[in-house]
N, C-alpha and C positions, 0 to 999 in steps of 0.2 A: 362717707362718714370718716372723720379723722381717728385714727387708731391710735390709742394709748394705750405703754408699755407700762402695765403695773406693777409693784412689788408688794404684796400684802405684807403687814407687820408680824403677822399672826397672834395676833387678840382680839380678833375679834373687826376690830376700828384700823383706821387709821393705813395709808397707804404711800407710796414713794411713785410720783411719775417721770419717768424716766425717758429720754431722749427726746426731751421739748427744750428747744433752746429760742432766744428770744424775739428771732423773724416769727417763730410758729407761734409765739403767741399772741403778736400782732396781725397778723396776718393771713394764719390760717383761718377760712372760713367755715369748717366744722367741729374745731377745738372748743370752743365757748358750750356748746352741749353736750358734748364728750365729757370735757372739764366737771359740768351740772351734774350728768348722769354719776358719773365715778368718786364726788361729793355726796349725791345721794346715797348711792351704796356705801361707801366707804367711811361716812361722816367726818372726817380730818384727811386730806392729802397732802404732799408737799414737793416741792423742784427741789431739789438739794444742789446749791450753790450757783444758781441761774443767774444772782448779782443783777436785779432789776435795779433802773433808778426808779424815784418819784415818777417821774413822768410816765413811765413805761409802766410802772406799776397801775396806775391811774388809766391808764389808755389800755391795757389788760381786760383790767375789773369793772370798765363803761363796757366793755363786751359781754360780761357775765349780769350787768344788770345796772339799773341806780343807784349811783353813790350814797349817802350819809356824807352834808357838807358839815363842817366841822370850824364854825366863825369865829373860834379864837385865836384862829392861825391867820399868814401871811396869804392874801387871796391866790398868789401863786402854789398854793399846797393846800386852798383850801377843802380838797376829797383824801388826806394825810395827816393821823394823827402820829405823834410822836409817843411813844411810850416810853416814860424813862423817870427815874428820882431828881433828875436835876432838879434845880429849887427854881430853874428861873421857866420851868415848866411847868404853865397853871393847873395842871392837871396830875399834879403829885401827890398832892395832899390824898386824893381820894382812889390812887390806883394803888393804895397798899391794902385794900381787901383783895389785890388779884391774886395773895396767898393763900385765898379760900377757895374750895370749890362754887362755884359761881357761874349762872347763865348772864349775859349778857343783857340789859336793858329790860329788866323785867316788872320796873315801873314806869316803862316809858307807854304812850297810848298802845303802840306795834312795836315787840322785841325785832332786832336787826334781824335779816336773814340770812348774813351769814361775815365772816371775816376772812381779810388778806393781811399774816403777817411776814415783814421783811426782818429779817437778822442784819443790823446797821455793825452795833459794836456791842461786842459779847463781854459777858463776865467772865474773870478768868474761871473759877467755879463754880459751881448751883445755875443757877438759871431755865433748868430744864421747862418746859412749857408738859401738860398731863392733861388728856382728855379722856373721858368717858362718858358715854352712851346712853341717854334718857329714854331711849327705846331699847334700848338690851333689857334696861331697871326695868320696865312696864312689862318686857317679855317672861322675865324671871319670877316675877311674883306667882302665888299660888290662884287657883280660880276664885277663891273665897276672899282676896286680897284686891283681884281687880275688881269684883262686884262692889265689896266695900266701899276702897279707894273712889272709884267713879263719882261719890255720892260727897265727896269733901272736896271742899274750897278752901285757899290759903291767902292770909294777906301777906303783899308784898310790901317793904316800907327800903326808903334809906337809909334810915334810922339801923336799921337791922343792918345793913349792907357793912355800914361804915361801926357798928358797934364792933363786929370781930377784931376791927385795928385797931382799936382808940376804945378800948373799956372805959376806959374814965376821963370820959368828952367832957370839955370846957362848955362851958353857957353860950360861948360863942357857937360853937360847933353844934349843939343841941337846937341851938335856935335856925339854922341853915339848914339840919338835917330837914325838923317841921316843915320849913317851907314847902320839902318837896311833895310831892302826891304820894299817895298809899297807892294798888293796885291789887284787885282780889282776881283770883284766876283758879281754875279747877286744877285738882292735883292729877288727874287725869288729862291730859289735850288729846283729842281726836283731831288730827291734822287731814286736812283735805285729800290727802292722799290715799286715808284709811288708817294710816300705822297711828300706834297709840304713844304717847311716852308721859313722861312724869313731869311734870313740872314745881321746881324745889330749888336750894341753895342756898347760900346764903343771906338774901334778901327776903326766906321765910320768915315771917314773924309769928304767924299764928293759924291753927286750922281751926275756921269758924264752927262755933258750938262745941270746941272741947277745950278742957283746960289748956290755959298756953303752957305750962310745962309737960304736960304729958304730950301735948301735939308737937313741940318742938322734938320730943325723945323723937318721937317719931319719925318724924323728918330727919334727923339725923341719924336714925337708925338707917331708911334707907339711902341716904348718901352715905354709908359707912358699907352696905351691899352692893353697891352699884359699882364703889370705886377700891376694890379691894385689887390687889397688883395683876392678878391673869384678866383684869379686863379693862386695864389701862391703858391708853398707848402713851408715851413717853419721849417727847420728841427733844433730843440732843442735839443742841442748835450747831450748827456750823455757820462759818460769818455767808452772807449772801442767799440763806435761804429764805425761801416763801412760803410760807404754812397757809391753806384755806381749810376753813371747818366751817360747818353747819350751825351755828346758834341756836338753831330751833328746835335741834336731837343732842347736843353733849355737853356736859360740863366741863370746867376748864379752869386748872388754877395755874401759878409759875411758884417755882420751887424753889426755897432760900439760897437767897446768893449776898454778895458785899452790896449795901445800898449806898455809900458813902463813895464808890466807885462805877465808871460808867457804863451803864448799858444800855442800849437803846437800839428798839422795834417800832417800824414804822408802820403803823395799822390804816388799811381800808377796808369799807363798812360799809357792805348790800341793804340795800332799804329792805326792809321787809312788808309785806303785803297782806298775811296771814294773821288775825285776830286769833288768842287760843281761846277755846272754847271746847 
């Protein structure tokens, strides 16, 4: 079995793998579940300054699983999104809620299983990427709070997603939002594995059967417990690294930086498999 040299962050999350350089990650044939395992434990790990390209990046993460193709790109890059404010990137308008705490595809049919991101061109300032633990949340609650919780459902909308950036959406933008699907999901998920976590962020809109404002307090009461600084990890990009995290256990926002300047992460995206339930 391929042995990987960890650095835990000490918070809990979030880890540094150490002395994989990029023959081994082609190449080795026990790395790809080493990699899984040390993702599971650790829910966020990262290569610090490994400087993958596209390709290698893509030829990496076919070893850890199914891409997420991505048809608005160039078919040469189609398992590579770009992540960035450019304008001439279709995908700007709606990547400015990633300043909220936020699970990843949570009205899509199956949230992704997990993300690969690349450090292309950093901000001089802010930028920092912040994760935290949907299974730490579920751990930390009291027993009267998991019996409860078990017992609510939340709807998930785009609408919500994209209110936190844009409070005061144009007709245009209201009518786009509609189009997309809603998605109702237990605020508890029991993952097949056994482990339990939360399911919440910013695409909550509402927990069925209770007032929407007092169920929204809620919900953001517990993202205000989850993500409090001793149980965050905080990843200070350097240019050339790779961050992988779990989608299905953390939440994850990026932290004010110049938008009118460039920065730009090149994201790949493990299919997921997992219905929460």
């Amino acid at each position: 079995m391929s042995t990987l040299i960890v650095k835990e962050s000490g918070v809990g999350i979030g880890a540094e793998i150490v002395g994989v350089d990029i023959d081994r990650l082609l190449h080795d044939e026990d790395l790809p579940n080493a990699v899984l395992e040390a993702l599971e434990e650790h829910g966020v790990i990262f290569f610090r300054e490994i400087n993958v390209d596209d390709d290698t990046q893509v030829k990496f993460a076919r070893r850890l699983g199914e891409l997420v193709k991505f048809p608005d790109v160039p078919p040469a890059a189609e398992e590579i999104m770009e992540v960035s404010f450019d304008p001439a990137n279709g995908n700007a308008e709606y990547l400015a809620a990633n300043a909220f705490w936020h699970i990843d595809g949570l009205t899509d049919p199956i949230m992704a299983k997990a993300s690969i991101l690349t450090g292309r061109v950093l901000s001089e300032t802010g930028g920092e990427t912040e994760f935290a633990s949907t299974y730490r949340a579920y751990d930390d609650l009291s027993d009267e709070e998991k019996e409860r919780f078990s017992k609510y459902e939340v709807i998930h909308t785009f609408e919500m997603n994209q209110r936190t950036a844009y409070p005061n959406p144009t007709e245009a933008q209201l009518e786009e939002w509609a189009s997309r699907p809603e998605r109702r999901h237990p605020l508890v998920w029991e993952h097949e594995s056994g482990r339990r976590s939360l399911v919440y962020g910013i695409s909550s809109s509402e927990i069925v059967g209770m007032d929407i404002e007092e169920g929204r307090a809620l919900l953001n009461d517990l993202v205000a417990r989850a993500t409090t600084p001793d149980k965050v990890y905080q990843h200070k990009w350097s240019l050339g690294d790779m961050v992988i995290w779990d989608n299905t256990g953390l939440l994850h926002r990026v932290l004010p930086f110049d938008r009118t300047k460039p920065r730009v992460m090149n994201r790949t995206t493990l299919v997921g498999r997992e219905p929460i339930k």
